[in-house]
C-alpha positions, -999 to +999 in steps of 0.1 A: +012-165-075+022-150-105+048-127-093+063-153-075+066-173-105+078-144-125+105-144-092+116-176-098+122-170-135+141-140-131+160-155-109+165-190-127+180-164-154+204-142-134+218-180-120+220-189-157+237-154-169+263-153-135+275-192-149+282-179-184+299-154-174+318-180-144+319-205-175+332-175-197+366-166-171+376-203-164+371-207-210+398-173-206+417-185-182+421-217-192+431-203-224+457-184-215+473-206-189+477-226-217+495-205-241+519-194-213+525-227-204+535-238-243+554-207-249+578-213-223+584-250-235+606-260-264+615-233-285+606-253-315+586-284-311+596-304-341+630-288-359+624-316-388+592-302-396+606-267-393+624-279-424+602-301-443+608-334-437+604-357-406+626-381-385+638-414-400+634-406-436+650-431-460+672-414-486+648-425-515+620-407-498+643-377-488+647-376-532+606-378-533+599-352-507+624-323-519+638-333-555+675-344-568+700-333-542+730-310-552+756-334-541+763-368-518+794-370-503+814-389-477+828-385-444+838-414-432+811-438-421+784-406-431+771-399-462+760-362-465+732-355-489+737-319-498+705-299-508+708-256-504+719-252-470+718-285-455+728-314-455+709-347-443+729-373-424+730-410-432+751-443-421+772-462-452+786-490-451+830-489-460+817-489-500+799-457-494+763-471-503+737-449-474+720-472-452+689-467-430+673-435-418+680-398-415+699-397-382+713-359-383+709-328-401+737-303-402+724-265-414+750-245-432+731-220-449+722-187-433+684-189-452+668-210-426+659-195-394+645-217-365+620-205-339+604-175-325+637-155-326+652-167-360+683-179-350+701-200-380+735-195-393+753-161-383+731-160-349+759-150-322+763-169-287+742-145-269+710-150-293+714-187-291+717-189-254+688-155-249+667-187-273+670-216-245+674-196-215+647-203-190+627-229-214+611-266-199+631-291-209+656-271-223+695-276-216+721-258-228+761-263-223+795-257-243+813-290-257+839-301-238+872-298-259+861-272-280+874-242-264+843-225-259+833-226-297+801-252-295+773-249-279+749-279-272+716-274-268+691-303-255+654-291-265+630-318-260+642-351-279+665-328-301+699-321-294+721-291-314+755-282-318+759-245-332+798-243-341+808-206-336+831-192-360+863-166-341+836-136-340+809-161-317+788-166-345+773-195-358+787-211-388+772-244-392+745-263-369+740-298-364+707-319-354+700-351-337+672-370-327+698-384-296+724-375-281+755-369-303+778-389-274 
């Protein structure tokens, strides 16, 4: 009677050892599904929060989050505020005063790098398209009209134009939550 109680013991704990180890595998597996399946996703989940700010700032709170800018300027409709290296995108009204939310972001310095493989300003065509190839909802195309020299890039809800300079490298890039068209 004993031993067959010792029996069932034994073998209640070899159950209870094989289903760790079975519990163990799927954890592993499970894990690393996971990380394959989010490394082959966007190649940078939130570019606003790449830089330090998020989508649909006001200019006020643009001033809060990263000081004084260096300069605001106007392009038509667009009022640029200017810190080092990029420029935030706004609406005005025809008497220049910035209405509403961020809508764009145009980088034009080479100091920030985007992403797993750095790209930023002075990336050439081939690192920008070796960044998006092959990526989930991921599309990238040249502009039409532009002779070849600006790629679009849709990752996610983001969409990027990287203006190429006459040696295929990137000059200046710009960033939307929408599409730019």
């Amino acid at each position: 009677m004993v031993n067959a109680y010792v029996d069932f013991i034994l073998e209640e704990f070899l159950i209870m050892k094989k289903l760790r180890w079975m519990l163990l595998i799927m954890f592993v597996s499970i894990t690393i599904f996971t990380v394959i399946y989010i490394y082959s996703g966007r190649y940078v989940w939130n570019y606003f929060s790449a830089i330090g700010v998020r989508s649909g700032m006001t200019r006020e709170q643009l001033v809060r989050s990263l000081g004084e800018p260096n300069d605001v300027y106007f392009r038509g409709f667009v009022a640029l505020v200017q810190y080092d290296g990029i420029n935030f995108l706004f609406n005005t009204t025809q008497s220049g005063v910035a209405l509403g939310t961020m809508f764009g972001i145009e980088f034009i310095g080479s100091d920030i790098r985007l992403g797993r493989q750095r790209i930023g300003v002075g990336s050439t065509r081939e690192e920008i398209l070796r960044a998006y190839e092959n990526r989930r909802n991921a599309w990238a195309g040249i502009v039409n009209d532009s002779d070849g020299k600006i790629l679009r890039v849709r990752d996610g809800n983001a969409w990027l134009h990287f203006h190429l300079d006459e040696n295929d490298k990137v000059e200046i890039i710009t960033m939307w939550l929408h599409s730019p068209i």
